[in-house]
N, C-alpha and C positions, 0 to 999 in steps of 0.2 A: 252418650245420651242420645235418646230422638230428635232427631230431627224436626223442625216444626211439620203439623199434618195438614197440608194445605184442602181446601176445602174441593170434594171431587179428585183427588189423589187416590190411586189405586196402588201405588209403588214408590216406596223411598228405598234412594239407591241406598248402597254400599255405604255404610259410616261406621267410623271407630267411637266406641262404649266407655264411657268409664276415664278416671285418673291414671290408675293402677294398671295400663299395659296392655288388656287386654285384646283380642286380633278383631277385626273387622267384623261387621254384623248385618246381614239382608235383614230388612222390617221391612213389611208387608199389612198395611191394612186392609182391612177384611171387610167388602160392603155383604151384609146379610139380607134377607126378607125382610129380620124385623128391626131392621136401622136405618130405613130409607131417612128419616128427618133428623136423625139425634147430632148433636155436634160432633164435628171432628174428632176430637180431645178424648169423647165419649166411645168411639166407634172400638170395636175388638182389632186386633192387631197379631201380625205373626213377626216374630222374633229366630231366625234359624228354623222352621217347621214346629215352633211351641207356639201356640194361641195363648194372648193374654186379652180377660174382659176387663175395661173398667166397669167397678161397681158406682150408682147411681148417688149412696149415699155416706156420709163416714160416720155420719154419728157410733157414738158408743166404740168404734174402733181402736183396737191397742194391737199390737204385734209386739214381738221379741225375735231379734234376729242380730245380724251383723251388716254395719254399718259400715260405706268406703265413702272417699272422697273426690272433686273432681274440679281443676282449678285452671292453670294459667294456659295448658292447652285447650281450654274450651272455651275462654274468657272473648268474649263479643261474639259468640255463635248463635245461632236460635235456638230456642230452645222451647219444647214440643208447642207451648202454650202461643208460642209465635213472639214471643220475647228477646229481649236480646239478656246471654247468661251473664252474669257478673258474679267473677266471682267472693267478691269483698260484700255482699247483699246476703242476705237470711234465707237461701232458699233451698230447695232439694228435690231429689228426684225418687220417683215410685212407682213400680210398675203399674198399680190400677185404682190407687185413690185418684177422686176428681180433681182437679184443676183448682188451683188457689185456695184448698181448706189450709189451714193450719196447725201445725204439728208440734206438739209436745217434745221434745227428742233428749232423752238419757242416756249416760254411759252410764252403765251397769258397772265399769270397773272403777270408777272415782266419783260416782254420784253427782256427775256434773251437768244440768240443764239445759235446754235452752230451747226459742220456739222458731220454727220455720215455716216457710211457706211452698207448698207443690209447684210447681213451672215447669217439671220436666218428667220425661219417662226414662227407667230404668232402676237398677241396674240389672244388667240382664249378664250376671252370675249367681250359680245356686248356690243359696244361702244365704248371699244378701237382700237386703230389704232396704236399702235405701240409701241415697248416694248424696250426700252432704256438699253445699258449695263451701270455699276452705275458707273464707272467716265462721259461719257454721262449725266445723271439722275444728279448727283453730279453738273458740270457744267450749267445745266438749274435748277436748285433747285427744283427737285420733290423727291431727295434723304428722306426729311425727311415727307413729305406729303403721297408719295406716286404714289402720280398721278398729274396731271394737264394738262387743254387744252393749245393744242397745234396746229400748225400751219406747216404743212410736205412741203416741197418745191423740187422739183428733181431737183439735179444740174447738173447732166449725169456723166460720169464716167470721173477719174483720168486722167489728161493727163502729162503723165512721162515724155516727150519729154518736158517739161516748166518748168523752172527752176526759184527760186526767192520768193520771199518773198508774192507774190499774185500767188495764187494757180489758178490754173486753171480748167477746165472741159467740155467735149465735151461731144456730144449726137452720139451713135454707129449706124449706118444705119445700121447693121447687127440686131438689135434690133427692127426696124422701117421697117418692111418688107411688107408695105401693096400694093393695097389698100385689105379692111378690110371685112369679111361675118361673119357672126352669124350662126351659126352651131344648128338647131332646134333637130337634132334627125339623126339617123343612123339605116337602117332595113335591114334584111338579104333578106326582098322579097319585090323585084323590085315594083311592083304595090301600096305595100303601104306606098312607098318614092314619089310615084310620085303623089299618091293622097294626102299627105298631101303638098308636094311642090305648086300641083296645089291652095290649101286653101289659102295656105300663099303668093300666088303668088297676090291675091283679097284684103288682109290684107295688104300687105306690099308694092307693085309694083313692088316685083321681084323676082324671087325665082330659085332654079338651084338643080338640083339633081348629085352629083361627087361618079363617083364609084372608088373601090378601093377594093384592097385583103390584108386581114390580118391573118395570117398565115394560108394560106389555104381559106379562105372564103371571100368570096365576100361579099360586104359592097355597101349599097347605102346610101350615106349621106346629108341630107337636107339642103342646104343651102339660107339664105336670102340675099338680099341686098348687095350691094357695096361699103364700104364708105375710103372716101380717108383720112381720120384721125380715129386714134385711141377713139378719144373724141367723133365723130360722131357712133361710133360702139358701144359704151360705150353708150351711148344714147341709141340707137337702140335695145342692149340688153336688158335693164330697161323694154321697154314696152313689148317688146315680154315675158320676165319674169311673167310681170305681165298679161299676154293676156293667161297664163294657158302650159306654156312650161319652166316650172323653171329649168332644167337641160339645157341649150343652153349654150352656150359659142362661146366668136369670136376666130377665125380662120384669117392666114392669107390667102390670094386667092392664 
């Protein structure tokens, strides 16, 4: 798992990932143009030379993947959110939902429940999607397997004001801050933000060049498209990824 991301952190050293063995891992977070203020927790991050962005908001969010576990080696460490991990506590880890929403989590192979809560980043093995602490793991039965598909569900965050035997949970509009732009690239010389804006403006239907100063320097950042859902950006990112601009990431407007 990550490491906690202290605030002004440029480099987290060398840490081991995960329950299941896995070898050592450089994380690297990434200060950009347009993250001068966003929190910690929020900021993009490199894993081994792969960039991961958290995305802003979970609503509506489901995934289907495999699931691991991570327990008595990592039991009183921190854990990204700056927590300390326990692991007999309902919680889990995920490369880019935000911080503290609340998760849904099924086994697909015995239909088994249950709900957790985000505190940590990872797993950063392909294929999996989300790192279970072992009472978690315990309760969906991948405690002895290992691993198993699974089915992620966002149920938004706690709602403490609701009292009673059916819990409840709400989605934070402070999370849901759109609408949405895909963020191509950032140059320090004007001409060629605006030449590749102009490309992408042919490609895409819309393109926006937004400056900005970061400590001391002026910044022209490339922006694409407008979209009024998180899911529609998320989209939109995929092809522009694959159209030869794999460093983009959404932004909100």
């Amino acid at each position: 798992m990550m490491n906690y991301i202290q605030k002004g952190c440029l480099f987290i050293s060398v840490l081991l990932l995960s329950a299941c063995g896995e070898p050592a891992y450089h994380v690297r977070v990434l200060e950009t143009p347009s993250q001068p203020d966003i929190r910690p927790t929020q900021k993009a991050y490199e894993v081994n030379g792969e960039r991961y962005q958290p995305i802003p908001s979970a609503e509506g969010y489901t995934e289907k993947g495999v699931a691991s576990w991570y327990g008595k080696k990592f039991h009183g460490r921190k854990t990204s959110n700056g927590e300390t991990y326990d692991m007999y506590a309902m919680t889990a880890a995920h490369k880019t939902l935000p911080m503290n929403v609340y998760l849904k989590v099924t086994n697909l192979d015995n239909g088994r429940s249950t709900v957790v809560r985000v505190n940590d980043r990872g797993p950063f093995v392909r294929s999996r999607i989300i790192d279970l602490s072992y009472s978690a793991a315990k309760e969906l039965g991948v405690v002895g397997p290992g691993t198993a598909p699974v089915r992620i569900e966002a149920l938004g965050y706690r709602d403490d004001t609701q009292f009673g035997a059916t819990q409840r949970y709400k989605q934070l509009a402070s999370y849901d801050v759109g609408p949405f732009m895909v963020q191509v690239g950032a140059f320090t010389v004007k001409a060629n933000a605006y030449r590749l804006a102009e490309k992408l403006k042919g490609q895409y239907g819309s393109s926006a060049v937004v400056e900005g100063w970061v400590n001391g320097q002026q910044f022209y950042r490339v922006r694409v498209g407008l979209y009024g859902s998180m899911a529609l950006a998320a989209n939109a990112l995929l092809q522009i990824e694959t159209h030869g601009y794999p460093s983009s990431f959404i932004v909100a407007r």
